[in-house]
C-alpha positions as CSV (number, residue, x, y, z in Angstrom):
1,X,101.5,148.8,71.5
2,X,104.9,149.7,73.6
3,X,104.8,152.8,75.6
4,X,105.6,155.8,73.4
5,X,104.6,154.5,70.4
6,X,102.0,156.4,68.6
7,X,98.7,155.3,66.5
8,X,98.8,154.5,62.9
9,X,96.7,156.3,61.0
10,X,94.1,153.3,60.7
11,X,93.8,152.8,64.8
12,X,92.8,156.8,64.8
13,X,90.1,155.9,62.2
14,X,88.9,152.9,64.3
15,X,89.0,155.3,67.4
16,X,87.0,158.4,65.8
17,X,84.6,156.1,64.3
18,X,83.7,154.2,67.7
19,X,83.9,157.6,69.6
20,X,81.6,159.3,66.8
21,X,78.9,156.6,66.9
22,X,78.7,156.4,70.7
23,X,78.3,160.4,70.8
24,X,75.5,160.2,68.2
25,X,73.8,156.9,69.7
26,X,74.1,158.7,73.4
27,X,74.0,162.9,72.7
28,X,77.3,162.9,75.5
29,X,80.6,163.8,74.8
30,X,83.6,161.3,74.7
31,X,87.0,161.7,75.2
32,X,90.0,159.4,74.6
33,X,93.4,160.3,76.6
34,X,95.9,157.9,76.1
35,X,99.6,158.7,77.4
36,X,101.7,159.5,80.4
37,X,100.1,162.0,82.8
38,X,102.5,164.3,85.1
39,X,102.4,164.2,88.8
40,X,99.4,162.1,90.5
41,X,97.5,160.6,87.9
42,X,94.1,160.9,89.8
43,X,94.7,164.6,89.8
44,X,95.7,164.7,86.4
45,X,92.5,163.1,85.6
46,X,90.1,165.1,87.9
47,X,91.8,167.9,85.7
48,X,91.2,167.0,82.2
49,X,87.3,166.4,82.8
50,X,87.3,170.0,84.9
51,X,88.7,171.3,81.4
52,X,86.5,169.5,79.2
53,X,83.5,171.0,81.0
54,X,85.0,174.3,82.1
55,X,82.2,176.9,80.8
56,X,79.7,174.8,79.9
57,X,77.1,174.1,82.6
58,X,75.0,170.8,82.1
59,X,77.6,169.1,80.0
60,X,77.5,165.8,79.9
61,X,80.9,164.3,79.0
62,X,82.6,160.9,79.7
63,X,86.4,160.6,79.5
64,X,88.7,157.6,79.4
65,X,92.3,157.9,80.1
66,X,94.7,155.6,80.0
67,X,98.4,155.5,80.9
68,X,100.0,152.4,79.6
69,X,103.2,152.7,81.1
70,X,101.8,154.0,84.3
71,X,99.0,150.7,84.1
72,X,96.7,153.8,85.2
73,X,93.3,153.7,83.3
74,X,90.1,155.5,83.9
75,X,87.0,156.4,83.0
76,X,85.3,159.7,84.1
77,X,82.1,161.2,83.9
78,X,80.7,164.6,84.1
79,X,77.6,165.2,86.7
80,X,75.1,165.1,83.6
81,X,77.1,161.9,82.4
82,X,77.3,159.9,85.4
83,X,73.2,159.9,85.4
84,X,73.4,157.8,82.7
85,X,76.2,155.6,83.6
86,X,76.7,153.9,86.8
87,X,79.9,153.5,88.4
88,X,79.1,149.1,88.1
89,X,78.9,150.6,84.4
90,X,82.1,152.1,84.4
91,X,84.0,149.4,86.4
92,X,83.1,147.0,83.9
93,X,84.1,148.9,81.0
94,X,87.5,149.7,82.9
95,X,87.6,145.7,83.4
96,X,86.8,144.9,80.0
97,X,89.7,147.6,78.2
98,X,92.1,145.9,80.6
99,X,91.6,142.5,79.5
100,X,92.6,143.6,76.2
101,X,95.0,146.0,77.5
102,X,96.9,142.3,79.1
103,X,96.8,140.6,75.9
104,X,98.2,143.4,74.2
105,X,95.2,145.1,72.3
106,X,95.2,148.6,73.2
107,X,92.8,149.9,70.2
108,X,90.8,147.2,70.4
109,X,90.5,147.5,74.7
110,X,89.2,151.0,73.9
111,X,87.0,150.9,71.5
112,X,85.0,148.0,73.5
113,X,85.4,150.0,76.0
114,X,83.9,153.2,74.0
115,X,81.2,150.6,73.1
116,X,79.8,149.4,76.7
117,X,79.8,152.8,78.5
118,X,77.7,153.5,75.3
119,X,75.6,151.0,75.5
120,X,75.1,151.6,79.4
121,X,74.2,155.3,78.9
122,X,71.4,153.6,76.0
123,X,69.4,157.2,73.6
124,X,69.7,160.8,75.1
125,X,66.5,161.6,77.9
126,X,66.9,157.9,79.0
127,X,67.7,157.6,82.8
128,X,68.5,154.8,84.8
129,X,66.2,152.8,86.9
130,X,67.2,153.8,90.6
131,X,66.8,150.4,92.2
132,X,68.8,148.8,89.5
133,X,67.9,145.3,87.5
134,X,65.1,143.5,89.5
135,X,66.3,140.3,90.8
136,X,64.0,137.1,90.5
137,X,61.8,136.2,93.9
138,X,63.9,133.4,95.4
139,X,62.1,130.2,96.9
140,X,63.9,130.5,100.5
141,X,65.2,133.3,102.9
142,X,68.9,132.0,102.0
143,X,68.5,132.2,98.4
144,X,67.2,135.5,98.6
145,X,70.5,136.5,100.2
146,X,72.2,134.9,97.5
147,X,70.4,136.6,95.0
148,X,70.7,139.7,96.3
149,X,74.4,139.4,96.7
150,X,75.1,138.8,93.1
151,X,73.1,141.0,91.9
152,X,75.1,143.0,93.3
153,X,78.2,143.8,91.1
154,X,81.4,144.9,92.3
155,X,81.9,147.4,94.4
156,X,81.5,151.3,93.5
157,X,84.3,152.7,92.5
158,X,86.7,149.5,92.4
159,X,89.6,149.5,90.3
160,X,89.7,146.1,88.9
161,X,93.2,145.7,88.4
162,X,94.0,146.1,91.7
163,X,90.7,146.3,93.8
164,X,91.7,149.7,95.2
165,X,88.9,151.8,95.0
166,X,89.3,154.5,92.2
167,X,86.5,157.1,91.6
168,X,84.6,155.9,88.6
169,X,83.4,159.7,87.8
170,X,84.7,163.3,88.4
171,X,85.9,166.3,86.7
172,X,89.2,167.1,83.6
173,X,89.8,165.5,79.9
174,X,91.1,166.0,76.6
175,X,89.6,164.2,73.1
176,X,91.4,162.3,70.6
177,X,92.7,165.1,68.5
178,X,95.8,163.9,67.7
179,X,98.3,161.2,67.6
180,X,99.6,160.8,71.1
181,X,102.4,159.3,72.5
């Protein structure tokens, strides 16, 4: 899809559906923001999850924003949100809507996208384990380290299109309401 072009009617439908089902298989709030953003787009960001939870204490909300022509793409979470998905969650996410995003596949990059950072966040009341996924007991010292440094993931916050970091989570949003361009 070129920059300014809007959805067809079908790509909404495949949107709602995938935002719908991760809202009811989660109980948080998703957002989809695609288009250009004014001024600095991580300002612009922090500003649209502040909105989406403006009044509404406890909230938990999860916004992804993407800027195609600004190659600027996000994904935010609200406090109560980012509980349930961890920033490795959300950096893979991010990495996995760009891949698409390169070959072209901008519906299809979000609603994967949609898909993992519901599957990360799993049924409401379900928290994450603190210590993260346990890592095998290595036979030596050295492949302890190993194992320990791939189980590490990438680094909290990365952007993985450029491997600046980029806050993974924070505050402003708008949902998929209409087409945008």
């Amino acid at each position: 899809m070129a920059s300014g072009e809007a959805f067809r009617q079908d790509q909404l439908d495949r949107l709602s559906r995938a935002r719908l089902l991760a809202e009811r298989q989660t109980g948080l709030g998703f957002h989809i923001r695609v288009g250009a953003l004014c001024g600095d787009p991580e300002l612009a960001a922090q500003r649209m999850l502040t909105a989406i939870v403006a009044g509404r204490p406890g909230a938990a909300e999860v916004l992804v924003l993407v800027s195609p022509g600004q190659r600027f793409v996000r994904v935010l979470t609200s406090p109560d949100a980012r509980c349930r998905i961890s920033d490795t969650a959300a950096w893979l996410a991010t990495l996995s809507m760009t891949s698409s995003f390169a070959l072209g596949d901008l519906v299809g990059g979000l609603v994967s996208g949609i898909r993992q950072l519901a599957d990360a966040a799993g049924q409401p009341g379900r928290l994450p384990s603190p210590a993260g996924p346990p890592v095998a007991p290595a036979a030596s010292p050295a492949d302890a380290d190993d194992a320990h440094d791939s189980a590490q993931g990438p680094a909290r916050g990365a952007d993985p299109a450029s491997n600046a970091p980029t806050p993974a989570t924070g505050a402003g949003g708008q949902t998929l309401a209409a087409r945008l361009a």
